[in-house]
C-alpha positions as CSV (number, residue, x, y, z in Angstrom):
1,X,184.4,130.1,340.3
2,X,182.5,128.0,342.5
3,X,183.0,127.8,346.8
4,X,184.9,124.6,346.2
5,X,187.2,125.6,343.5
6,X,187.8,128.7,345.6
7,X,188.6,127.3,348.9
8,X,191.4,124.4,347.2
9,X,192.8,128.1,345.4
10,X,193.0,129.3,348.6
11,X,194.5,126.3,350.2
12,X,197.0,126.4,347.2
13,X,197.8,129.8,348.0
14,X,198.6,129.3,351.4
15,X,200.7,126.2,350.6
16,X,203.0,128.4,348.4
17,X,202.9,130.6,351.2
18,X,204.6,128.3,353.8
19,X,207.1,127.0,350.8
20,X,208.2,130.9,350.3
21,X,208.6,130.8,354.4
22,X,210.5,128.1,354.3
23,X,213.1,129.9,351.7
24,X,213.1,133.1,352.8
25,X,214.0,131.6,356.9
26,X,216.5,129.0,355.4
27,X,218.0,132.0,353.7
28,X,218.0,134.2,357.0
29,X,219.3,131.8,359.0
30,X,222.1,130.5,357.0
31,X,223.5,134.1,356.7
32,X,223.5,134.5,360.5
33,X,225.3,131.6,361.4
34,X,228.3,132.9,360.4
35,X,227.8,135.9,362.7
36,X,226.1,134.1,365.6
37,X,229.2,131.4,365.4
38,X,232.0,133.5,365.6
39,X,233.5,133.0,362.2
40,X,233.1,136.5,361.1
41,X,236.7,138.4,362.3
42,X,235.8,141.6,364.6
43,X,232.1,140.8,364.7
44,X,231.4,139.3,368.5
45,X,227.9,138.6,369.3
46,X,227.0,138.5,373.2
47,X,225.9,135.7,374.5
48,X,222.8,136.8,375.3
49,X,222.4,137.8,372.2
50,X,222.9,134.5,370.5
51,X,220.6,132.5,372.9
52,X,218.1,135.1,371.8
53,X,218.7,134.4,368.0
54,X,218.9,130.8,368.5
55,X,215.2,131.0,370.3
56,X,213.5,132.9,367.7
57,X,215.2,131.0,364.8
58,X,213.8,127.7,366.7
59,X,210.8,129.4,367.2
60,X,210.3,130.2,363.3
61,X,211.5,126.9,362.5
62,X,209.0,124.6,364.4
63,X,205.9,127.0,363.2
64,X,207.0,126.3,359.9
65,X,207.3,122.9,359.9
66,X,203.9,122.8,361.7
67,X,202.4,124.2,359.1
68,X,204.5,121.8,356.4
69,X,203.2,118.6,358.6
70,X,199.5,120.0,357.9
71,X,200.6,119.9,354.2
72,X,202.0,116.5,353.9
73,X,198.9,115.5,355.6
74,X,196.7,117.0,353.2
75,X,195.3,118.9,356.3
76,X,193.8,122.7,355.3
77,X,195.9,125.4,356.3
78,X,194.5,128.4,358.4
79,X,195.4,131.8,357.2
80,X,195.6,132.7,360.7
81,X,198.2,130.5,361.3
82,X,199.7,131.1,357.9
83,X,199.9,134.6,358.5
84,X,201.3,134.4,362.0
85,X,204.0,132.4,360.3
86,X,204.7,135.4,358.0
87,X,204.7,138.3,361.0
88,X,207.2,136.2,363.3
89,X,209.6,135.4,360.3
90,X,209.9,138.9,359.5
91,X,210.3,139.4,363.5
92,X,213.3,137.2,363.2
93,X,214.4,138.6,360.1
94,X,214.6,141.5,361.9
95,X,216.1,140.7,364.9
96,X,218.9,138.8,363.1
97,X,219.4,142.4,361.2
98,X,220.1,144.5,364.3
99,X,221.8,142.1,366.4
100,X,224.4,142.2,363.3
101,X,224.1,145.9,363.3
102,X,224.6,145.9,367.1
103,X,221.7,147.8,367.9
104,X,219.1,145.3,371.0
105,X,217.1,142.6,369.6
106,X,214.2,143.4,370.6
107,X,212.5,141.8,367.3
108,X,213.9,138.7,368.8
109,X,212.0,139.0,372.2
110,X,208.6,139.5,370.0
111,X,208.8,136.1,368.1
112,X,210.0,133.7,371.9
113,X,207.4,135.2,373.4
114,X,205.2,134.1,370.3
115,X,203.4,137.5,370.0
116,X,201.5,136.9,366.8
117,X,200.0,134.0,368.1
């Protein structure tokens, strides 16, 4: 395969990357906003706790659609960034899993402070 072939495989890679990102967060967030809002009877999330979630989910959101910007404008992607993307989604993914199991957030503090970065 020659560099050029291998570099646009690599820069389709990543693209599929950010689309799967994209999924797996709209999928995550959706099922927590039941929780986070209140419309879940005997689940009660602290405040605290949803100003928390609502940071790291905005957090997740804006590198992803960074990263989908750099797509639309045929701009290459960085694996470093790509990757970051990845760590901080699953930082939110887990923070969204133990505020619902009531245990601290601290998975949420990681991704606002925009550790992987």
């Amino acid at each position: 395969m020659s560099a050029c072939a291998q570099k646009e495989s690599t820069q389709t890679i990543l693209k599929q990357s950010v689309y799967n990102l994209e999924t797996t967060y709209t999928i995550a967030a959706e099922s927590a906003m039941p929780f986070v809002t209140g419309e879940i009877p005997g689940v009660k999330v602290s405040q605290a706790d949803k100003e928390l979630m609502f940071r790291a989910s905005n957090t997740v959101y804006s590198e992803i659609q960074s990263l989908k910007e750099s797509i639309d404008k045929d701009e290459p992607l960085s694996i470093t960034l790509v990757n970051a993307a990845e760590v901080d989604l699953q930082s939110f993914v887990n923070c969204w899993t133990n505020i619902r199991s009531g245990k601290a957030p601290t998975a949420c503090e990681v991704v606002t402070q925009g550790a992987s970065k």
